[in-house]
Backbone as JSON Lines, residues from 0, in Angstrom:
{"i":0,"aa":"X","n":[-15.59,4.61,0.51],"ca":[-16.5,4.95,-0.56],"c":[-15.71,5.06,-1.86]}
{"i":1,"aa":"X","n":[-16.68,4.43,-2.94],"ca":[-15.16,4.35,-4.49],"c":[-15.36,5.91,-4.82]}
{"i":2,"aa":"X","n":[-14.52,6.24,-5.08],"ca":[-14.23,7.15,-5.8],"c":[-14.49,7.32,-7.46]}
{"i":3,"aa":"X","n":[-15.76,7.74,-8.44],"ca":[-15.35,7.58,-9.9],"c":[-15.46,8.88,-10.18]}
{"i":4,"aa":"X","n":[-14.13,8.93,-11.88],"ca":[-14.19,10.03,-12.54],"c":[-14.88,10.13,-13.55]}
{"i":5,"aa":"X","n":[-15.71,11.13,-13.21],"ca":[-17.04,11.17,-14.11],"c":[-17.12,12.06,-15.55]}
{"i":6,"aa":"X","n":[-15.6,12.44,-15.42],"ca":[-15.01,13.65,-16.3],"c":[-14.52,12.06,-17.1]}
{"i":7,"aa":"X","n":[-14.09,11.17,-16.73],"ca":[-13.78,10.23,-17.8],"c":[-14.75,9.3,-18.31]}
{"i":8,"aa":"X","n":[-15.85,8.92,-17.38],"ca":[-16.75,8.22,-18.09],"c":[-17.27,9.05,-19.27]}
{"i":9,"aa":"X","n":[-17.53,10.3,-18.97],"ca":[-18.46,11.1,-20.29],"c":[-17.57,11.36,-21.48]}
{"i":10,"aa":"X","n":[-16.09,11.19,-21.61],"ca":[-15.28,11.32,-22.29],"c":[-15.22,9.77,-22.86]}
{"i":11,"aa":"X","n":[-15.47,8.94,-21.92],"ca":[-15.45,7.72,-23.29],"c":[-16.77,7.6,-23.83]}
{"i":12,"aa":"X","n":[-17.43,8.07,-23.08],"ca":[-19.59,7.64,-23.75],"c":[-19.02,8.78,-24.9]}
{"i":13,"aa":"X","n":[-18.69,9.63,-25.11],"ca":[-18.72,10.58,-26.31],"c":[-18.07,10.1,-26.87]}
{"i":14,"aa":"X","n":[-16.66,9.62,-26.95],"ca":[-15.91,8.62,-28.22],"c":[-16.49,7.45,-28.54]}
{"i":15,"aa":"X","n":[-17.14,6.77,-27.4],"ca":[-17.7,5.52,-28.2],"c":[-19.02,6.37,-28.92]}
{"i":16,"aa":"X","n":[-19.49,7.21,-29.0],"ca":[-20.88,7.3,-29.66],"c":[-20.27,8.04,-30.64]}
{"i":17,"aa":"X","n":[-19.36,8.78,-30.53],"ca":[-18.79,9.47,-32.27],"c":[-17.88,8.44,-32.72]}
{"i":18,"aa":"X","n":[-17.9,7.47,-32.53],"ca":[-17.07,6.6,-33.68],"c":[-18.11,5.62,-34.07]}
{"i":19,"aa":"X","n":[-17.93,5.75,-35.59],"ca":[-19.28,4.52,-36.15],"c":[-18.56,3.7,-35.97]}
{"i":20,"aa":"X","n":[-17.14,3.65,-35.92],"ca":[-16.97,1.93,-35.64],"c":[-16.77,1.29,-34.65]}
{"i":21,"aa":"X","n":[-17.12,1.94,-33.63],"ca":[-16.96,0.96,-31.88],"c":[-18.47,1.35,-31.59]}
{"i":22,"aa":"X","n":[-18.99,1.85,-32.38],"ca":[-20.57,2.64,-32.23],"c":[-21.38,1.39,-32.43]}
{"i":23,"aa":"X","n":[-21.49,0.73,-33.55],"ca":[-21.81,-0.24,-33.68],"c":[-23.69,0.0,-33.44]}
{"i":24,"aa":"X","n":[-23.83,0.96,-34.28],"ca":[-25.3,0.81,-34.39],"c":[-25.94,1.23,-32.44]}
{"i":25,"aa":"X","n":[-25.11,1.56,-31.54],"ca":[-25.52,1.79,-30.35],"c":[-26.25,3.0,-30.07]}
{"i":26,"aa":"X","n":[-27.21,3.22,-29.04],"ca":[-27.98,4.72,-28.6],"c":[-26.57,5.01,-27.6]}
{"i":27,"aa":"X","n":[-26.72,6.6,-27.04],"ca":[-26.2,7.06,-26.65],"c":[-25.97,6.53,-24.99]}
{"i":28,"aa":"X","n":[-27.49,5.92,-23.93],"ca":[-27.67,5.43,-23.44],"c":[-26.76,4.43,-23.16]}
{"i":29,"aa":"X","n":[-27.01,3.19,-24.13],"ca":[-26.09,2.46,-24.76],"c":[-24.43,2.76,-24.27]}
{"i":30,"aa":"X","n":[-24.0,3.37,-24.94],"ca":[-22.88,3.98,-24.87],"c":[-22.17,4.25,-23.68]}
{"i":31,"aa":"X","n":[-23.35,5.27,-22.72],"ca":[-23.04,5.42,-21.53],"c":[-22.82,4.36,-20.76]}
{"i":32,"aa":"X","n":[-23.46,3.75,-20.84],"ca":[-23.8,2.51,-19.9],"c":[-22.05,1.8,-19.83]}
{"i":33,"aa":"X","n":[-21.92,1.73,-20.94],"ca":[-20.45,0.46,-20.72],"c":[-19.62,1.38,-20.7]}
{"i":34,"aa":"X","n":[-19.35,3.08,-21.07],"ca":[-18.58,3.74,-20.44],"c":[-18.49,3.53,-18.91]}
{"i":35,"aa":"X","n":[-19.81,3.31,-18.39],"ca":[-19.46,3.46,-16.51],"c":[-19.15,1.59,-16.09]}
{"i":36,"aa":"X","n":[-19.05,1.22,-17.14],"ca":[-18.6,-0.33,-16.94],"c":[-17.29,0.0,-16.65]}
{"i":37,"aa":"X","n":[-16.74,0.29,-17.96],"ca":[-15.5,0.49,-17.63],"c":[-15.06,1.28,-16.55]}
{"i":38,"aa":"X","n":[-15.28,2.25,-15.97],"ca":[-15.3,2.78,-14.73],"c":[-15.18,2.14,-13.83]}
{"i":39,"aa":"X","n":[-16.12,1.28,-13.46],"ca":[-16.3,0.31,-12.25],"c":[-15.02,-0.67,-12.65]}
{"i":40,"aa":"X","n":[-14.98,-1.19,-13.69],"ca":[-13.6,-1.83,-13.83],"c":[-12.31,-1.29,-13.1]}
{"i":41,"aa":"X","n":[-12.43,-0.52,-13.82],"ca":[-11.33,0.91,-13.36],"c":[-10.75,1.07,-12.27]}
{"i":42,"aa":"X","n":[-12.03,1.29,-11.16],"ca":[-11.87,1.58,-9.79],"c":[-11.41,-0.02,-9.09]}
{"i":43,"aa":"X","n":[-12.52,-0.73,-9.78],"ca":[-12.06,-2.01,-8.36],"c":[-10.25,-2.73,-9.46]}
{"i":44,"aa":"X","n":[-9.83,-1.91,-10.08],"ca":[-8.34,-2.58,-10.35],"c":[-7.62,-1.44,-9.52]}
{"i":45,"aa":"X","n":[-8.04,-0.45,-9.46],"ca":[-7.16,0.48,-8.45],"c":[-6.99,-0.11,-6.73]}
{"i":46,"aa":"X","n":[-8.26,-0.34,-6.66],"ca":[-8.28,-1.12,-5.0],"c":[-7.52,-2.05,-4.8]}
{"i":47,"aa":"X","n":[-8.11,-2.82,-6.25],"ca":[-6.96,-4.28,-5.76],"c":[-5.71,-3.79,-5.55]}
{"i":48,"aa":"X","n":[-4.86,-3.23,-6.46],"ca":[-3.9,-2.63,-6.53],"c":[-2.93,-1.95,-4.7]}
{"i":49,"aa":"X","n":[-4.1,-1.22,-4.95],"ca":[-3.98,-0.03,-3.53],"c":[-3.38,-1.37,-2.45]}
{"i":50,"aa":"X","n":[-4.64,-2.49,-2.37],"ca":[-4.71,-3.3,-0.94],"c":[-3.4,-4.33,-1.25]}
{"i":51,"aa":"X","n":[-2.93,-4.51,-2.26],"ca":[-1.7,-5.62,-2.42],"c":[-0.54,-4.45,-2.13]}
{"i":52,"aa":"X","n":[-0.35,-3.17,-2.76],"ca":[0.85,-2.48,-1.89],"c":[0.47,-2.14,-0.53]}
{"i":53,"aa":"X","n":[-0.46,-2.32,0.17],"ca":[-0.35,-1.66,1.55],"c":[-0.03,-3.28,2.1]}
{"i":54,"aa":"X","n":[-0.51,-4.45,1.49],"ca":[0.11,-5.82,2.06],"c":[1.46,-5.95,1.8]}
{"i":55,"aa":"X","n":[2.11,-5.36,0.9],"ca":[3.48,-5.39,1.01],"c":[4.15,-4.54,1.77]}
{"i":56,"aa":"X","n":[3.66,-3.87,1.57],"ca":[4.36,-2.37,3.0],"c":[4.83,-3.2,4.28]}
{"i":57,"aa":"X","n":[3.37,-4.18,4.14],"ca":[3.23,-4.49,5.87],"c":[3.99,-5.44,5.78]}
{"i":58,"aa":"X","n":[4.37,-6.25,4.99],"ca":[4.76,-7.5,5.32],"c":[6.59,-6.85,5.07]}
{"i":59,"aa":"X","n":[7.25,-6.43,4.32],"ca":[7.9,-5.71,4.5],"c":[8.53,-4.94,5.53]}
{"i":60,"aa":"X","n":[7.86,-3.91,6.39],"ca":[8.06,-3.7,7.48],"c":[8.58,-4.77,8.28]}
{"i":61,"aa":"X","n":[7.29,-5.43,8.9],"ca":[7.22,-6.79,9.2],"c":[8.53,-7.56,9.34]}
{"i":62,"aa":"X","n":[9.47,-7.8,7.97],"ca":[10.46,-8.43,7.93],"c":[11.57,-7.47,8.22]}
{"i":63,"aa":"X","n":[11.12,-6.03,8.09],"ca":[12.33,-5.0,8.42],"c":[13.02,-5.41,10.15]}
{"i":64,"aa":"X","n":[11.8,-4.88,10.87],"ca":[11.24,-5.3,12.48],"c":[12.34,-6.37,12.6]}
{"i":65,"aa":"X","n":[12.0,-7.69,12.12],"ca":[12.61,-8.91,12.73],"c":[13.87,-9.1,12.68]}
{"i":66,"aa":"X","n":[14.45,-8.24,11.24],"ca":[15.97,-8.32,11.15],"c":[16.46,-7.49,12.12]}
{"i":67,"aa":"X","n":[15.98,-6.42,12.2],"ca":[16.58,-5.69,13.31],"c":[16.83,-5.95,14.99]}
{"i":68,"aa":"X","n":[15.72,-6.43,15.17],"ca":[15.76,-7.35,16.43],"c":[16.82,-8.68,16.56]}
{"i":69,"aa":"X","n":[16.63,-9.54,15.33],"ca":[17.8,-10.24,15.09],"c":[19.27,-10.04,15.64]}
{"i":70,"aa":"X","n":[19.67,-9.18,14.0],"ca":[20.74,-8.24,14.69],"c":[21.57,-7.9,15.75]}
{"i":71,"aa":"X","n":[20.71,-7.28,16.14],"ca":[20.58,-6.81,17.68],"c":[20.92,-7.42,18.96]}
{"i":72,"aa":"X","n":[20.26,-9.05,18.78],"ca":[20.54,-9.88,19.88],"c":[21.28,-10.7,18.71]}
{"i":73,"aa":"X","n":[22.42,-10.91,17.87],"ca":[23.23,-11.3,17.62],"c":[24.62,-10.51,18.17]}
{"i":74,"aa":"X","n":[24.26,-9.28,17.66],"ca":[25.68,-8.49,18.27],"c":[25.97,-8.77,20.48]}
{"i":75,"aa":"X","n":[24.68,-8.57,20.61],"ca":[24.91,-8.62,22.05],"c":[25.28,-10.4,22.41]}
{"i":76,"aa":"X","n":[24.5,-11.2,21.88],"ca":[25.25,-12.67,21.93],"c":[26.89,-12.83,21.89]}
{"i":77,"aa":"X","n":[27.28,-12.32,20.43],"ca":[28.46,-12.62,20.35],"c":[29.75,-12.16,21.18]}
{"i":78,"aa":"X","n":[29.23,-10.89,22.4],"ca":[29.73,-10.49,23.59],"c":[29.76,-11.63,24.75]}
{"i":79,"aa":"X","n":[28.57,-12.34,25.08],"ca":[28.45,-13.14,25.73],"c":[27.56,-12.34,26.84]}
{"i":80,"aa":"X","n":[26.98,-11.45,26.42],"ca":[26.12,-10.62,27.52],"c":[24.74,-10.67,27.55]}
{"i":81,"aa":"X","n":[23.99,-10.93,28.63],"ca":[22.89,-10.75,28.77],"c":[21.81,-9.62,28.01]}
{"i":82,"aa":"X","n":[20.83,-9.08,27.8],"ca":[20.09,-7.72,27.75],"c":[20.26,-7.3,28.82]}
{"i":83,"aa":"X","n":[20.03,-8.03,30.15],"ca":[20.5,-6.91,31.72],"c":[21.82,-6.45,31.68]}
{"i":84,"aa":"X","n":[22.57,-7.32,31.37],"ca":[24.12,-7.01,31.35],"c":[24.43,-5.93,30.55]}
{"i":85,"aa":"X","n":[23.66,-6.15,29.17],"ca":[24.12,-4.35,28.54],"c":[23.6,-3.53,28.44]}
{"i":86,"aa":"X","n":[22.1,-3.27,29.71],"ca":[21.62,-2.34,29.59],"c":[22.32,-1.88,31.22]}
{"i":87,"aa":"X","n":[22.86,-2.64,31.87],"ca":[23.65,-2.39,33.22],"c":[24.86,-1.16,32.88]}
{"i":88,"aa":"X","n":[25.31,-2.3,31.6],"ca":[26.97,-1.41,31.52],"c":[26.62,-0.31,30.57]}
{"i":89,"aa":"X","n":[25.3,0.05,30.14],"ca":[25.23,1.24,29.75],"c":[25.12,2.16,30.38]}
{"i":90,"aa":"X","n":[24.06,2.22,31.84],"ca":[24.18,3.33,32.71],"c":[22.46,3.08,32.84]}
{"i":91,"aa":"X","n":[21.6,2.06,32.23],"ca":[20.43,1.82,32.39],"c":[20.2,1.21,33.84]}
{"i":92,"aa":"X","n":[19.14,1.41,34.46],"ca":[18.82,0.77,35.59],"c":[19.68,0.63,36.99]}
{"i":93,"aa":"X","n":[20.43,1.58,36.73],"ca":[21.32,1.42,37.79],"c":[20.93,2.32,38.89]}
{"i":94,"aa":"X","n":[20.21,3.68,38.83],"ca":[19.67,4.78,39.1],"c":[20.93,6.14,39.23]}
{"i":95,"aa":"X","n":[21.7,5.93,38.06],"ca":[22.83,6.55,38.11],"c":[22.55,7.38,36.92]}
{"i":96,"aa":"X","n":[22.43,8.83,36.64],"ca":[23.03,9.66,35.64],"c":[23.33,8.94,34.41]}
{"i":97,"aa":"X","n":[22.62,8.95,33.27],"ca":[23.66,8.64,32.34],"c":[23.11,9.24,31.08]}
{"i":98,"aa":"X","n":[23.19,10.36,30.8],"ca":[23.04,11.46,30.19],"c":[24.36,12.48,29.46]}
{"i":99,"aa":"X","n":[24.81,13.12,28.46],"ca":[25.8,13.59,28.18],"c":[26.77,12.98,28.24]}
């Protein structure tokens, strides 16, 4: 649901209606009206906004994830070891203690 601040629409309908020169011969009505224009402007540039950083977050992450995995099976490659092999010689799967 959008969210508008209604403490700012009535703050611009009152500057546009006390200035004769953005007033332009307008009713107060008038006035209001493209105050909550701008509003609606307002809000859907915040969304856009909002939904392109949460697409970067993700895609970001995203590329965090893959380097790390990378990594990961680079270091164990350049051993020449399997994933069984170094989760063996860690103390994984063996049913042996490997704690402390």
């Amino acid at each position: 649901m959008r969210q508008y601040n209604k403490q700012q629409v009535m703050k611009d309908a009152h500057r546009l209606y006390g200035s004769e020169f953005h007033r332009k011969g307008r009713s107060w009505s008038e006035c209001l009206r493209a105050a909550w224009g701008w509003e609606h402007d307002a809000v859907r540039a915040r969304e856009e906004k909002a939904a392109k950083l949460d697409a970067m977050i993700a895609a970001s992450w995203i590329a965090h994830k893959e380097g790390v995995d990378q990594r990961r099976d680079e270091k164990a490659w350049e051993r020449g070891l399997t994933s069984d092999e170094i989760s063996k010689a860690m103390g994984y799967g063996t049913g042996r203690y490997c704690g402390d």
